[in-house]
C-alpha positions in Angstrom: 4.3 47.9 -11.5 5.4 49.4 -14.8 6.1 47.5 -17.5 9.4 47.6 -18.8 9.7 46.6 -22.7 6.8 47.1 -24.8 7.1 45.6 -28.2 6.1 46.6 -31.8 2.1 46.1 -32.0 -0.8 45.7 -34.8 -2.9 48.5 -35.6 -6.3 47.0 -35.2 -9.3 46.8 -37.9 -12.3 48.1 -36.8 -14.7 45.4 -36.6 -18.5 45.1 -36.8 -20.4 45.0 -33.4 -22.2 42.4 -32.3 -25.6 41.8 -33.1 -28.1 42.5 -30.4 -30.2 39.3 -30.8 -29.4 36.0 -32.1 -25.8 34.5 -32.1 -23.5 37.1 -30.9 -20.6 35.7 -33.9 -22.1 34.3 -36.9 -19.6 35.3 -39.9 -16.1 37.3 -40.7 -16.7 40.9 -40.9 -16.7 42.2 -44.3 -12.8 43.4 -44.2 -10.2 40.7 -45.0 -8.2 39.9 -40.9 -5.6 42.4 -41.8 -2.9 44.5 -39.8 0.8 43.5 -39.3 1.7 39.8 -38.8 2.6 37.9 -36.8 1.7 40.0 -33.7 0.2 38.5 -31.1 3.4 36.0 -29.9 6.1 37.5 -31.5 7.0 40.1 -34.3 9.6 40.9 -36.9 11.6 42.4 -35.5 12.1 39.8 -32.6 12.4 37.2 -35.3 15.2 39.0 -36.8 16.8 38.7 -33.4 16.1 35.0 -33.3 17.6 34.4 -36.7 20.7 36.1 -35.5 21.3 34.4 -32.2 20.9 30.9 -33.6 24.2 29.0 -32.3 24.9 31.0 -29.6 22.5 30.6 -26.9 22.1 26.8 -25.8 18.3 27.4 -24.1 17.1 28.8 -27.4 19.2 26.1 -29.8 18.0 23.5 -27.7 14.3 24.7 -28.4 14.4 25.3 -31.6 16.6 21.9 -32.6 13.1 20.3 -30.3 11.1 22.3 -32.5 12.8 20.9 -35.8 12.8 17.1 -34.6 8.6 17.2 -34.2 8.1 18.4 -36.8 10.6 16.4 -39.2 8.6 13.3 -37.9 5.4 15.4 -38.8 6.8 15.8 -42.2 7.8 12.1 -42.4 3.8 11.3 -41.5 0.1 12.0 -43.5 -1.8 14.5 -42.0 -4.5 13.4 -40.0 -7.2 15.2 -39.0 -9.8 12.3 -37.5 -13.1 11.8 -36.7 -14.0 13.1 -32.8 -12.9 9.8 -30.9 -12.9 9.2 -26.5 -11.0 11.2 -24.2 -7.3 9.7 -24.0 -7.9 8.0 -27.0 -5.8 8.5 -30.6 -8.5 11.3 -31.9 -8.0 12.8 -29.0 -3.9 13.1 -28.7 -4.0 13.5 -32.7 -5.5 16.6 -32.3 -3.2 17.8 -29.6 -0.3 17.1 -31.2 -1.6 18.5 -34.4 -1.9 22.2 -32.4 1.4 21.7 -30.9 3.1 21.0 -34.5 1.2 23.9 -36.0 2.1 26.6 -33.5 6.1 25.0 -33.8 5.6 25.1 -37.7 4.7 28.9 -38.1 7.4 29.6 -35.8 10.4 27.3 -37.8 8.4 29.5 -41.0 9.1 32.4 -39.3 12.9 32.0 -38.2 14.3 29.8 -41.1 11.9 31.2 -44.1 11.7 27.5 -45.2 7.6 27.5 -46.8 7.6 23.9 -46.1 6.5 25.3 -42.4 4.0 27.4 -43.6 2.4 25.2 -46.4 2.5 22.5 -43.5 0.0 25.1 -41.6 -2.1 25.1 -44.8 -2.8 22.0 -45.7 -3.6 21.2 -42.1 -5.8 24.1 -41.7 -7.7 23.7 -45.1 -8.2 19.8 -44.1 -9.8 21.3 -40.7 -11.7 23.8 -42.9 -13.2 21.0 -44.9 -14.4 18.8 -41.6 -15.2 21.0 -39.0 -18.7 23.4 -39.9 -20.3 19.7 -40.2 -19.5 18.6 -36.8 -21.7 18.6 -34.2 -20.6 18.2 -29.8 -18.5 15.8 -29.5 -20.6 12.5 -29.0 -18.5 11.4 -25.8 -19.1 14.7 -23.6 -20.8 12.8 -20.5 -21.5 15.7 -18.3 -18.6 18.2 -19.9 -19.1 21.1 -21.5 -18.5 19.5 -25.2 -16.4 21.0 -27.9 -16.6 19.3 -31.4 -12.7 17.8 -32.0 -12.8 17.2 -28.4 -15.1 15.9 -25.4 -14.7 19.3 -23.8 -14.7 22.6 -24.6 -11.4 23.4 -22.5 -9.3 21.4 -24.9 -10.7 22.7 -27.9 -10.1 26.0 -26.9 -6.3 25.1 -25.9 -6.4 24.1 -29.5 -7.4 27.4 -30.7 -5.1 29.3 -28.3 -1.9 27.5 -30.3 -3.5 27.3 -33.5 -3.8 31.0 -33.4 -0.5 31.5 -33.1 1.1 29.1 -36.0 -1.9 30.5 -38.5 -0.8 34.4 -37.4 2.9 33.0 -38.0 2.2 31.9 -41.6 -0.8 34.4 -42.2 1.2 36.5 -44.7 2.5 33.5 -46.5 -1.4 32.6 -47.7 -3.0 33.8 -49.9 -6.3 35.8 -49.5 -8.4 32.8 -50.8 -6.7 30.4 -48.4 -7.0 32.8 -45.4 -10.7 33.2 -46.1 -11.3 29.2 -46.9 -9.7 28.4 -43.3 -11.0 31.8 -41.2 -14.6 30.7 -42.6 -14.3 26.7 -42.0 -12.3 26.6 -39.0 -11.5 29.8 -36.5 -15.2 31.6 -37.2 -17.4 28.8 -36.6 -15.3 27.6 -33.5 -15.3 31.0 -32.1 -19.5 31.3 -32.9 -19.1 27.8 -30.6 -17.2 29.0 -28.2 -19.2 32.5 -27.4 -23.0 30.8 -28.0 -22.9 26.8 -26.9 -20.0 27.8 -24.5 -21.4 30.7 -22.8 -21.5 29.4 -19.8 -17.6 28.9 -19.7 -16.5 31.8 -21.2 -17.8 33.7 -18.5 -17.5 31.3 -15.8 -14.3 32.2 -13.5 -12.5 29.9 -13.5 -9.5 28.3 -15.4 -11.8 26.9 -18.1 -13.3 30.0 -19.0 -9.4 32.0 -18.9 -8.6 28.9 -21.6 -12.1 30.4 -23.4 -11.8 33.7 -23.3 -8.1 33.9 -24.0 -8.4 31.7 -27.4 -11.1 34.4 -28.5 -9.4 37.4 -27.4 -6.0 36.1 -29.0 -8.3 34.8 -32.3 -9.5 38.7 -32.2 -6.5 40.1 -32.7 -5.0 37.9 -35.0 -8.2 38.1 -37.4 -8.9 41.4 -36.7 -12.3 41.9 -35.2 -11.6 44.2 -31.6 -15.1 43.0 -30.7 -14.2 39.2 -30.0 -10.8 41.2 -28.2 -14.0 42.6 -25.9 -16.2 40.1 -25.2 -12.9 38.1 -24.2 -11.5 40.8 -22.3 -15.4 41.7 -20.1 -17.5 38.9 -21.3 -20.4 38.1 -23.7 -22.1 40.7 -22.6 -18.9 43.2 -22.0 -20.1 44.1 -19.0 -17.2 42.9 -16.4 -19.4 40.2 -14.9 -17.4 38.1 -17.3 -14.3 38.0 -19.1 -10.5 38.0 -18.5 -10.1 41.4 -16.6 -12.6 39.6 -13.7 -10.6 36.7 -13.5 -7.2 38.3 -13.5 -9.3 39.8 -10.4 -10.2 36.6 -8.6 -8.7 33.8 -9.3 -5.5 35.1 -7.9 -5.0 36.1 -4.1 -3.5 39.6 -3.7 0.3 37.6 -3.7 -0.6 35.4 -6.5 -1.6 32.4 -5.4 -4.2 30.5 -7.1 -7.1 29.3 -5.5 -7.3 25.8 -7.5 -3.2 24.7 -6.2 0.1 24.9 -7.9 -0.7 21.8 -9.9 -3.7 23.5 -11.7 -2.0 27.1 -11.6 0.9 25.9 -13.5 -2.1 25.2 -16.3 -4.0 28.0 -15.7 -1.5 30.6 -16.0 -0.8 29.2 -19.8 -3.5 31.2 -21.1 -3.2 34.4 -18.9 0.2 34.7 -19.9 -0.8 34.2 -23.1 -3.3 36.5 -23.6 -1.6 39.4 -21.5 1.3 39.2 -24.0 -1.1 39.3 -27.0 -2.7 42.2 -25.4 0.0 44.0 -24.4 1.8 43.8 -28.2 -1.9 45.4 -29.3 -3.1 47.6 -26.9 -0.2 48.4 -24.4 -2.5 51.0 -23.5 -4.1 48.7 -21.3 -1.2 48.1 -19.4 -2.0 44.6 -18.4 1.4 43.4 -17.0 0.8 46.4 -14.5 -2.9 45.3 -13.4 -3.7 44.7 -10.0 -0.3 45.9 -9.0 1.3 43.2 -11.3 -0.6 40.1 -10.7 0.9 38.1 -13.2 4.5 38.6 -12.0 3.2 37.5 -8.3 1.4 34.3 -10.3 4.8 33.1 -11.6 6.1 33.6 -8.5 2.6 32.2 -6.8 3.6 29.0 -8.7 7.1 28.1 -8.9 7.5 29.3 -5.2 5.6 26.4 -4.2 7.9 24.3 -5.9 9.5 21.2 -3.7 13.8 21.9 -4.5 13.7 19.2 -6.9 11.3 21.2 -9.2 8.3 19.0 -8.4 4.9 21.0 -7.6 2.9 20.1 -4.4 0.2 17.6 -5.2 -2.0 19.4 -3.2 -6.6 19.0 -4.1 -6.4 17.2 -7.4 -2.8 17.3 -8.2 -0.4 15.1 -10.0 2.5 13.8 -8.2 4.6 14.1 -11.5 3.8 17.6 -12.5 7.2 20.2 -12.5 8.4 23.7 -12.8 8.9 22.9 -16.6 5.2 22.7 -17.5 4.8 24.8 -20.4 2.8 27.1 -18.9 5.4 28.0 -16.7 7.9 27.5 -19.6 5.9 30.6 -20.9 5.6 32.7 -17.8 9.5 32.8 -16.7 9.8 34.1 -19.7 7.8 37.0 -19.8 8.6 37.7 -16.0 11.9 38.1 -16.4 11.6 40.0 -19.3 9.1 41.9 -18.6 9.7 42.9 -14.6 12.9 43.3 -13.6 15.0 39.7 -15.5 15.3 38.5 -11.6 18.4 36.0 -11.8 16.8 33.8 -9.8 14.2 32.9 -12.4 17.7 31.7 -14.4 17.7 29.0 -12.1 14.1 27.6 -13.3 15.0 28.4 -16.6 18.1 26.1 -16.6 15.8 22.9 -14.8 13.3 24.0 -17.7 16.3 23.1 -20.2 14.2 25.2 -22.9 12.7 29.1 -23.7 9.5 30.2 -25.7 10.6 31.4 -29.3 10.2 35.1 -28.8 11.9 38.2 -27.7 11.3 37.3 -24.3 12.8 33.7 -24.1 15.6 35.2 -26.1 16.1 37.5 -23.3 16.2 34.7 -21.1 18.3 32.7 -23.1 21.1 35.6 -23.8 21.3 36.0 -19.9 21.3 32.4 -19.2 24.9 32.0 -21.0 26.2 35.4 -20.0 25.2 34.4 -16.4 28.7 33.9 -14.2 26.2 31.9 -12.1 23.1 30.8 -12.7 21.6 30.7 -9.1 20.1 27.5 -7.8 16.5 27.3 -8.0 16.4 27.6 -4.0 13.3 29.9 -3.0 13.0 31.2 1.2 10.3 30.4 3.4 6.8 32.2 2.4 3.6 32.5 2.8 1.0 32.8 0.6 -2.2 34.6 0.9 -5.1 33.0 -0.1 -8.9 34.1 -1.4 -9.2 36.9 -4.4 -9.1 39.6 -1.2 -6.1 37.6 0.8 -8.5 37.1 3.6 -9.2 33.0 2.7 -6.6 32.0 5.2 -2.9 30.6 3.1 -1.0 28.1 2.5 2.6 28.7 4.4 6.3 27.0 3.3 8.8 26.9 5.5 12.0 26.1 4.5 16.3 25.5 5.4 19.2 24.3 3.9 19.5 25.2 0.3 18.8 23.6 -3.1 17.6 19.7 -3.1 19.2 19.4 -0.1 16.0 21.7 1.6 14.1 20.2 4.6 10.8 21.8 3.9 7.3 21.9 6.0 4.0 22.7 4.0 0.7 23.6 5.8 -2.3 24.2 3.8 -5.0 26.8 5.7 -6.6 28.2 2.5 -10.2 28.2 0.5 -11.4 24.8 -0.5 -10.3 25.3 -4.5 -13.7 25.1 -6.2 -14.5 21.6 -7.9 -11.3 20.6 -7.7 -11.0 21.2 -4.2 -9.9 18.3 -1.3 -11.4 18.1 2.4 -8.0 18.8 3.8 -7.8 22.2 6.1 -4.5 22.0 8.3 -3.4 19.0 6.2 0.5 19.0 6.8 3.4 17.9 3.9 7.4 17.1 5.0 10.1 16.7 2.4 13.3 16.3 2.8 16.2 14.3 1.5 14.9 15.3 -2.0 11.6 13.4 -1.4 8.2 13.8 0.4 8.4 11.9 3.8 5.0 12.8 4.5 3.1 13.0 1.4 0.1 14.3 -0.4 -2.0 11.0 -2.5 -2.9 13.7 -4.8 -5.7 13.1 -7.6 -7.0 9.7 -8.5 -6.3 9.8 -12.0 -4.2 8.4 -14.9 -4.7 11.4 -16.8 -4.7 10.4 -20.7 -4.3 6.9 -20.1 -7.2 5.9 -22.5 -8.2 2.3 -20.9 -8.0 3.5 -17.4 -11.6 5.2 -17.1 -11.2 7.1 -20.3 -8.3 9.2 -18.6 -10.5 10.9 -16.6 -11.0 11.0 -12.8 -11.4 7.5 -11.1 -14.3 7.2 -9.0 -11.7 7.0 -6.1 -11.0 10.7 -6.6 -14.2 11.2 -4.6 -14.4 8.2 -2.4 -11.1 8.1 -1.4 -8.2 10.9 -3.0 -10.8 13.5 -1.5 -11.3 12.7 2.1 -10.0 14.1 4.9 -8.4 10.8 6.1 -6.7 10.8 2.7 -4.5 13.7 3.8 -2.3 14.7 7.1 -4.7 16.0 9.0 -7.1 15.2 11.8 -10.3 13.8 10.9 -12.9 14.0 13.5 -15.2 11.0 14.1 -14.8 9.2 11.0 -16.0 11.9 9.3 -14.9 14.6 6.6 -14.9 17.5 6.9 -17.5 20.1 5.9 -19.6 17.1 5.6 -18.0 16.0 2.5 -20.1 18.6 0.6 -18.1 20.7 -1.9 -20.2 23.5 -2.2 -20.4 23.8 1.9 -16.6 24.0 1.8 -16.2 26.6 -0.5 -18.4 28.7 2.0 -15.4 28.3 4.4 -11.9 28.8 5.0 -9.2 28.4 7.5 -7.9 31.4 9.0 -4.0 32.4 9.3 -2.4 32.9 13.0 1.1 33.5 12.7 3.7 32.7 10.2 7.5 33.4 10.8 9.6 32.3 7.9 12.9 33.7 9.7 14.9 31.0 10.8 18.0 33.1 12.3 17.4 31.9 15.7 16.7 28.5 14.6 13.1 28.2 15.2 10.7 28.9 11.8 6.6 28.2 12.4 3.2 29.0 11.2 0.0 28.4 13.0 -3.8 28.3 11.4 -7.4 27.8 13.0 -9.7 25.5 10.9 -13.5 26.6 12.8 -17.0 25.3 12.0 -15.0 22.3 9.8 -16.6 19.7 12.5 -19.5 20.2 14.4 -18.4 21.4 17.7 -14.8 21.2 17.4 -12.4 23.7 16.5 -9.1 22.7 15.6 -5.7 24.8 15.6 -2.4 23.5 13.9 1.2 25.4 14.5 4.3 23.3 12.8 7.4 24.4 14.3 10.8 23.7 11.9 13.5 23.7 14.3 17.5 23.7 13.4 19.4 23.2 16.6 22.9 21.5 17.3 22.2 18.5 18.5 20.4 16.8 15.8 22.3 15.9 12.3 18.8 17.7 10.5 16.3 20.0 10.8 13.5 18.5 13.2 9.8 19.2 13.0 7.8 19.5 15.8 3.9 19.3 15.2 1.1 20.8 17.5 -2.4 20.1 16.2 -5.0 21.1 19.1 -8.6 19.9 19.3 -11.2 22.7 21.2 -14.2 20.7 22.3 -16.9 20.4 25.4 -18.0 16.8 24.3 -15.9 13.8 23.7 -14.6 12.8 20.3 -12.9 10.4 18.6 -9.7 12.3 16.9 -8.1 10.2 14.3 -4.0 11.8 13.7 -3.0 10.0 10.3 0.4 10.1 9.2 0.9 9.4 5.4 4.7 8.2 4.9 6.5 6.4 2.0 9.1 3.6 3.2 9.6 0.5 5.5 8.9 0.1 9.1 11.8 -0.6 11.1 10.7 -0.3 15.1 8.0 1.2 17.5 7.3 1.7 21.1 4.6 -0.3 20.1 4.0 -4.4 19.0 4.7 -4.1 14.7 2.9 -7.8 14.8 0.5 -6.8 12.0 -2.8 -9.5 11.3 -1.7 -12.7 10.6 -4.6 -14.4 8.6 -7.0 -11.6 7.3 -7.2 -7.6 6.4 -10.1 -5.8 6.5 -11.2 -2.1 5.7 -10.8 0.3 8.7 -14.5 1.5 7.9 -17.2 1.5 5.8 -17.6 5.5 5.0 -15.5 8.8 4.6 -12.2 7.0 2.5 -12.2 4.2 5.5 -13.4 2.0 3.0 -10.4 1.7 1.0 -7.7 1.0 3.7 -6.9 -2.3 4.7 -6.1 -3.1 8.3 -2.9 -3.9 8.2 -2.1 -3.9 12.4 -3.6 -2.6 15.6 -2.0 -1.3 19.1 -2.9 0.0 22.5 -0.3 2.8 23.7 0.1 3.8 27.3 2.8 5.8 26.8 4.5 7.9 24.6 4.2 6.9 20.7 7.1 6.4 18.5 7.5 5.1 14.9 10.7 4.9 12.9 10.8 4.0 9.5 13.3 4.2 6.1 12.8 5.9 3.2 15.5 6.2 0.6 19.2 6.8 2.5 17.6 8.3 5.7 15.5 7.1 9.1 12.7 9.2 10.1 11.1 8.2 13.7 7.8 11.0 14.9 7.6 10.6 18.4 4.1 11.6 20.1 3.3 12.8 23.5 1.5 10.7 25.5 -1.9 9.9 26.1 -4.4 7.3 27.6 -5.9 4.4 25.4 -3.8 5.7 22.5 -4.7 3.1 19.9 -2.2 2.7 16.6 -3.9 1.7 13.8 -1.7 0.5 10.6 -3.1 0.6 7.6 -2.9 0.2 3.6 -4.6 2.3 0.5 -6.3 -0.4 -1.3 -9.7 -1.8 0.2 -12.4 -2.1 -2.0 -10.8 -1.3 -4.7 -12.0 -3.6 -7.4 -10.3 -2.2 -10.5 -7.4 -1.5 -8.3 -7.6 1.7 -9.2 -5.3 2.8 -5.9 -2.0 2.8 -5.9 -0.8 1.0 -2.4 0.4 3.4 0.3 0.9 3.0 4.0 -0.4 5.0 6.7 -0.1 5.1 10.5 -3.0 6.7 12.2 -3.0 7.6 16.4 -6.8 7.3 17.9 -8.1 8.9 20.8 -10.9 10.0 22.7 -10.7 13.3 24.2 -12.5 16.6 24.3 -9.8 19.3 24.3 -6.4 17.6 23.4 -3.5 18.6 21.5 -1.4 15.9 19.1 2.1 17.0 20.6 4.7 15.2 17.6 8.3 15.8 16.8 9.5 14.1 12.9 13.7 13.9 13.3 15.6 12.7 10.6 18.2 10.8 11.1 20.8 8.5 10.1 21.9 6.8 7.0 21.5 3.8 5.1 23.3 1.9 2.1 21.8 -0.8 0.6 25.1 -1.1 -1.7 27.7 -0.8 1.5 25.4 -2.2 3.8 25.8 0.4 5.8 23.4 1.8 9.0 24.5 4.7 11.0 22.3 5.6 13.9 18.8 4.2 13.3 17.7 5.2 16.0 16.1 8.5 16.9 17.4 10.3 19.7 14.2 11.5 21.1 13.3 9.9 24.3 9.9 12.0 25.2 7.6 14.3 24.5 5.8 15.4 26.8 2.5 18.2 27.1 3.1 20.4 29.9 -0.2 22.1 29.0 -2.6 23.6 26.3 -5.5 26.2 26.2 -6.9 28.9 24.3 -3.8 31.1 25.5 -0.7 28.9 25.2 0.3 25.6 24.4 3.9 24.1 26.2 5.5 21.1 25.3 8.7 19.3 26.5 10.9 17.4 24.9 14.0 15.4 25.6 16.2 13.3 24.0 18.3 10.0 25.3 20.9 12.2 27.0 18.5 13.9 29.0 19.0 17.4 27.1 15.4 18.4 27.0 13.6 21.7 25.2 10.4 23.8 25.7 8.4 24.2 23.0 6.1 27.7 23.6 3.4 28.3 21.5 0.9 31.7 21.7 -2.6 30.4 20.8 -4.0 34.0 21.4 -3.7 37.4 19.8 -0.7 37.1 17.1 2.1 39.3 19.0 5.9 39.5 18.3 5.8 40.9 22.1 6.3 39.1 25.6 3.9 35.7 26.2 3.7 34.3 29.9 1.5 30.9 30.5 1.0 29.1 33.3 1.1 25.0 33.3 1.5 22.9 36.5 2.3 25.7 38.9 5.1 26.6 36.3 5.1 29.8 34.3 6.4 30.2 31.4 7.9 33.3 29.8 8.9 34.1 25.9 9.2 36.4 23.5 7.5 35.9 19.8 4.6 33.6 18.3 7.1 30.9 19.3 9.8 29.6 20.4 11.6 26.6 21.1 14.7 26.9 24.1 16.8 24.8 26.1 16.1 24.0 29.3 18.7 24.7 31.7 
C-alpha cells in the first residue's frame, strides 16, 4: 500500500560500526548527534502548523491544555529522580511519570517557545546523567529481564522510547556541553545495556523486544549513529534473525491481528507505530508503512476492530477487563492511520471516544477533520474475522455482530494460537455482550496491575492456577482437565483451525464454526455459534453448538460464565444450606465454591438479570444432566479473586453435541419497578441429530412456532447440504442456516 504523506526528514550522520568483539556500544561516536531537530516525532514545519491551529481544533486544544496541566503541577514540584524502588511502588511510577512529563515538556517547548519546557528537560536529564552510569540491575528483578530505574527491562526501555522524543524536542535548545553531559550519562550507557545485558530481548520477538529495539532505533536517529538504527531494525547481529523488520513479520497475522490479544496489542503497537514514524521521517526509502502490504494499517484495525461498542477491548489470555480503545498506543496509531492511509472517517469515530490526538502533523490531521466532519460516524465496526498465526493459517478469532453502536448484540469465538507466555487454555472459548455489557464474560488476568501491596503489581499466583484454565473460560473442559495439559509450551505447538465464518447477516442468520483437535486426548471438539435475528424475539438470539467426537466415554463439563442474579430454572435453585466446598482439587476446580447441585432429565433452562435485561440459555436435553452452581473464590487465602458466578452442565457421553440457545429478553427497573416479560419464550431445544457431516437442531418456543437449525460439519461449501436424522432429510443451502418450520 503506498504511503501517502511523507514528511520532512534528517539527513543522517555517518556513524562508527560496531566493534567486532567486546560490547557492541561502548561510547558516542566521535561527531557531536547532529542533523535537523526534532525529527523523529514531529518537525518544523508541523510545529508551525500546530502553533497556528491552536483554538480551533477541540481534539488538539484538549491535548495540549492536558499537556499544560501535568506539567504546571511538574513545575509546582522538585524533581525527583529516586533510587530504583519495587514494582508498583513510588520509584517505580516516579519514573513513569517523569518520561511522560519529559516527552509533554519538549513538545509545549516546541509549540509555545516557552524555555521553561526545555530547561525542564535539562535539569531532569542532567540529574539522570549524574545517577545512572553507577547503577547496577535493578535489585528487585526476580526472574525479569532487569533494567537499572526499573525491575524490567521493558519499562526502561518505554522510558527511553518517550525520553527520546522530549530530548530530540529540546536538543537544539542545549548546548553542546549539556547534550554531551546527558548523551554520555544517560542515553549511551542505557543503550550499551539494552544491546549487551538485554540481548536476549532485543532480539526476542515478541512485544518486549519491539519496546527494545524501537527505543534504540528511535535513540539512533535522534543521536545520530545509523548503526544503533541497524541493529534495531535486523538485530544485534543485523542479520534479520532479530530486529524490528522480523517482528513486523510475525507478530502480526496477514490481517493484523496480534497473536498476544487486543489487550496486549493495544501495547504492543505503541512502539511499532512509533518506530515506523521515526523511520519513515529518516529513511522513507524504506517505505515501512507499505511493508508486508501495510501491516501496520491492518494492526490498527487488528486492534480497535475487536473492540466491544462501548470502546472496551476483549479481555481475552491475560487481559484487563478495564483496558479501551483510548490506550495511548492506539491514541498513536489512529493517528498515523488515518493520516497516513486513506483519513478513513470511521477512525473519526475512535478519535472522538479517544477525546485527544498525538501532537504532530498527523493528529493535527485528525483533529482538523474531526471539526470539519458533518458527522463523525459512530465507532460501530461489521462482523469479521480475523486470521490468526504470522502466515494466517493458526486458526482466528471471529466477531459477529448486529445492531449498531452500544446498542450491538455481539458473539466472540476465539479459535487461534495459544499467545505465547501470555497465552490462556481456552480454544473455542465463546464471549456474549449485549445491552452494552458482557453477558457471558472473559475473568481475564489475575492481576492488579500497579497496585504496589497487591503482590508487587505483578501477576497473582491465581493467574496460573485459576485465570488460566480451561474451566476459567466458556468452553468445554474435558475430564477435569485443561487443555493441552496445562503446559504452555505444548500449546503453542497447536492451534484451532477455522471452518466457516459468515459475517453477512442479510438473511438473518450470521455463524462461524472452528475445530479444536489433539487439545484432549481422544476427543476432538467442534464449536459453530449461530447469531440469529428473526421476528419473533424482541433481540438477537444466540444459538450455540459445541460437539464432542469421541469412541470412549467422558465426562464433558459446559461452563457458562455470566454476571447477574438468578431468577428461575427448570431445575431446584435450592443452593447448600450449611457448607461450600471447592468443586475439585486440580485444573482451576480448586477455587470455585459449590454453591448448588442438580440432576436434569430434561431440557436445561436458566434465566437470570443483569442490568435492565433477562437472559434465560436453554439446552437440549440429555440423560443424567447434572447442574453444578458455583462461585470464583475457593482457596483463595489472600482473596485474591474477585467473586463470580458460574453455571456448569455435566455429562457423560462419547460423541455429544451441547445444543444451547442465549435469548435476551425483557426489561427491568429497579427505579419503576418495572418487569416486562421475564420469562423466555423458548420452550425446547431439541437435537435431531449430529455427526461428522451435519448437525440439526430444533427449536420451539411457547407458541409452538419452532425452527431448524442446520449446520455443515464437513467440507466448508456455500453450495447445497442434505443430512439425514430420524428417517428425516434435511436440505439447505450455505454453512448454515436457521428456517422455520412450516
Amino acid at each position: 500500500m503506498s504511503v501517502l504523506r511523507l514528511l520532512p526528514f534528517a539527513a543522517l550522520l555517518v556513524g562508527t560500526a560496531a566493534c567486532a568483539q567486546g560490547p557492541r556500544v561502548a561510547a558516542a561516536p566521535a561527531s557531536e548527534s547532529g542533523g535537523e531537530h526534532p525529527n523523529v516525532f514531529v518537525s518544523a514545519d508541523e510545529i508551525a502548523a500546530i502553533r497556528a491551529a491552536r483554538g480551533q481544533y477541540s481534539l488538539l486544544d484538549a491535548t495540549i491544555e492536558a499537556d499544560v496541566a501535568m506539567m504546571e503541577a511538574a513545575f509546582a514540584a522538585p524533581i525527583e529522580t529516586p533510587p530504583p524502588g519495587e514494582a508498583g511502588g513510588y520509584a517505580h511510577e516516579r519514573h513513569k511519570q517523569n518520561y511522560r512529563e519529559m516527552k509533554a515538556a519538549g513538545l509545549l517547548y516546541q509549540i509555545t517557545g516557552e524555555r521553561r519546557y526545555a530547561e525542564f528537560v535539562r535539569d531532569m536529564l542532567m540529574q539522570y546523567a549524574g545517577m545512572y552510569p553507577d547503577l547496577g540491575p535493578h535489585p528487585l528483578s526476580a526472574n525479569q529481564v532487569p533494567g537499572k530505574l526499573f525491575h524490567q527491562l521493558l519499562n526502561e526501555n518505554v522510558w527511553l522510547v518517550h525520553t527520546i522524543i522530549g530530548y530530540d524536542a529540546v536538543h537544539d535548545a542545549l548546548t553542546p556541553a549539556e547534550r554531551a553531559t546527558i548523551e554520555a550519562g544517560v542515553f549511551r550507557p542505557m543503550i550499551s545495556w539494552f544491546v549487551n545485558e538485554g540481548e536476549r530481548s532485543f532480539n526476542r520477538i515478541h512485544n518486549h523486544g519491539t519496546w527494545t529495539v524501537a527505543s534504540v532505533g528511535m535513540a539512533g536517529y535522534v543521536l545520530g549513529d545509523p548503526d544503533l538504527v541497524e541493529m534495531a531494525l535486523y538485530g544485534t547481529d543485523k542479520s534479520g534473525t532479530g530486529g524490528f523488520m522480523r517482528q513486523l513479520d510475525e507478530l502480526f497475522s496477514p490481517d493484523g491481528y496480534y497473536m498476544e490479544g487486543p489487550y496486549y496489542a493495544r501495547y504492543a503497537i505503541w512502539p511499532f507505530f512509533y518506530f515506523a514514524e521515526a523511520i519513515e521521517r529518516n529513511e522513507p526509502e524504506r517505505e515501512i508503512y507499505a511493508h508486508r502490504d501495510g501491516i501496520l494499517e491492518k494492526a490498527l484495525y487488528g486492534t480497535v476492530q475487536t473492540a466491544w461498542p462501548d470502546g472496551m477491548l476483549p479481555a481475552l489470555n491475560d487481559g484487563s477487563l478495564y483496558m479501551d480503545v483510548a490506550a495511548p498506543g492506539i491514541v498513536l496509531g489512529t493517528a498515523l492511520v488515518y493520516d497516513r492511509y486513506g483519513q478513513d472517517p470511521t477512525l473519526l469515530g475512535v478519535a472522538r471516544f479517544q477525546g485527544a490526538v498525538i501532537l504532530n502533523g498527523s493528529g493535527l490531521e485528525v483533529a482538523r477533520a474531526y471539526d470539519s466532519a458533518t458527522t463523525v460516524p459512530e465507532m460501530t465496526w461489521p462482523s469479521i474475522e480475523f486470521r490468526d498465526g504470522a502466515d494466517g493459517q493458526g486458526g482466528g478469532l471471529g466477531l459477529l455482530r448486529a445492531g449498531e453502536g452500544e446498542d450491538q448484540t455481539v458473539a466472540l469465538m476465539k479459535y487461534g494460537v495459544h499467545g505465547l507466555g501470555h497465552g490462556h487454555f481456552d480454544k473455542l472459548s465463546l464471549l456474549f455482550w449485549d445491552q452494552n455489557r458482557d453477558v457471558l464474560d472473559d475473568y481475564g488476568f489475575a492481576r492488579f496491575v500497579n497496585v504496589e501491596p497487591k503482590y508487587g503489581g505483578r501477576y497473582l499466583p491465581e493467574n496460573d492456577t485459576w485465570a488460566k484454565q480451561t474451566i476459567a473460560h466458556n468452553t468445554v473442559v474435558v475430564d477435569g482437565l485443561t487443555q493441552s495439559g496445562g503446559d504452555s509450551d505444548a500449546a503453542d505447538l497447536m492451534h484451532a483451525d477455522r471452518h466457516f465464518f459468515d459475517g453477512d447477516g442479510s438473511d438473518g442468520v450470521q455463524s462461524a464454526s472452528a475445530f479444536a483437535r489433539g487439545y484432549y486426548d481422544g476427543v476432538d471438539m467442534q464449536r459453530t455459534v449461530l447469531l440469529v435475528e428473526d421476528d419473533a424475539f424482541e433481540h438477537p438470539i444466540l444459538i450455540d453448538l459445541f460437539r464432542l467426537d469421541a469412541e470412549a466415554e467422558h465426562q464433558y463439563d459446559y461452563p457458562l460464565h455470566y454476571d447477574g442474579v438468578p431468577i428461575a430454572a427448570s431445575f431446584d435453585l435450592a443452593g447448600h444450606a450449611d457448607a461450600l466446598r471447592p468443586m475439585g482439587e486440580a485444573n482451576g476446580y480448586q477455587h470455585i465454591w459449590e454453591t448448588g447441585r442438580a440432576t436434569v432429565p430434561g431440557d436445561v433452562q436458566f434465566t437470570w438479570l443483569d442490568g435492565q435485561r433477562y437472559y434465560s440459555v436453554t439446552t437440549a436435553g440429555a440423560a443424567d444432566t447434572e447442574v453444578l452452581m458455583g462461585r470464583t473464590g475457593a482457596n483463595d487465602p489472600q482473596f485474591n479473586l474477585t467473586s463470580e458466578p458460574v453455571l456448569i452442565l455435566r455429562r457423560r457421553a462419547g460423541a455429544h453435541l451441547f445444543a444451547s440457545v442465549f435469548e435476551p429478553h425483557g426489561y427491568f427497573s429497579g427505579a419503576t419497578e418495572s418487569s416486562v416479560q421475564a420469562r423466555s419464550r423458548i420452550a425446547a431445544v431439541r437435537v435431531l441429530g449430529a455427526d461428522d457431516a451435519a448437525s440439526v437442531v430444533e427449536i420451539e418456543d411457547v407458541d409452538g412456532q419452532m425452527w431448524h437449525v442446520l449446520v455443515n460439519n464437513g467440507v466448508p461449501s456455500d453450495g447445497t447440504h442434505t443430512a439425514t436424522f430420524g428417517g428425516t432429510t434435511h436440505t439447505w443451502t450455505g454453512n448454515a442456516a436457521v428456517r422455520p418450520v412450516r
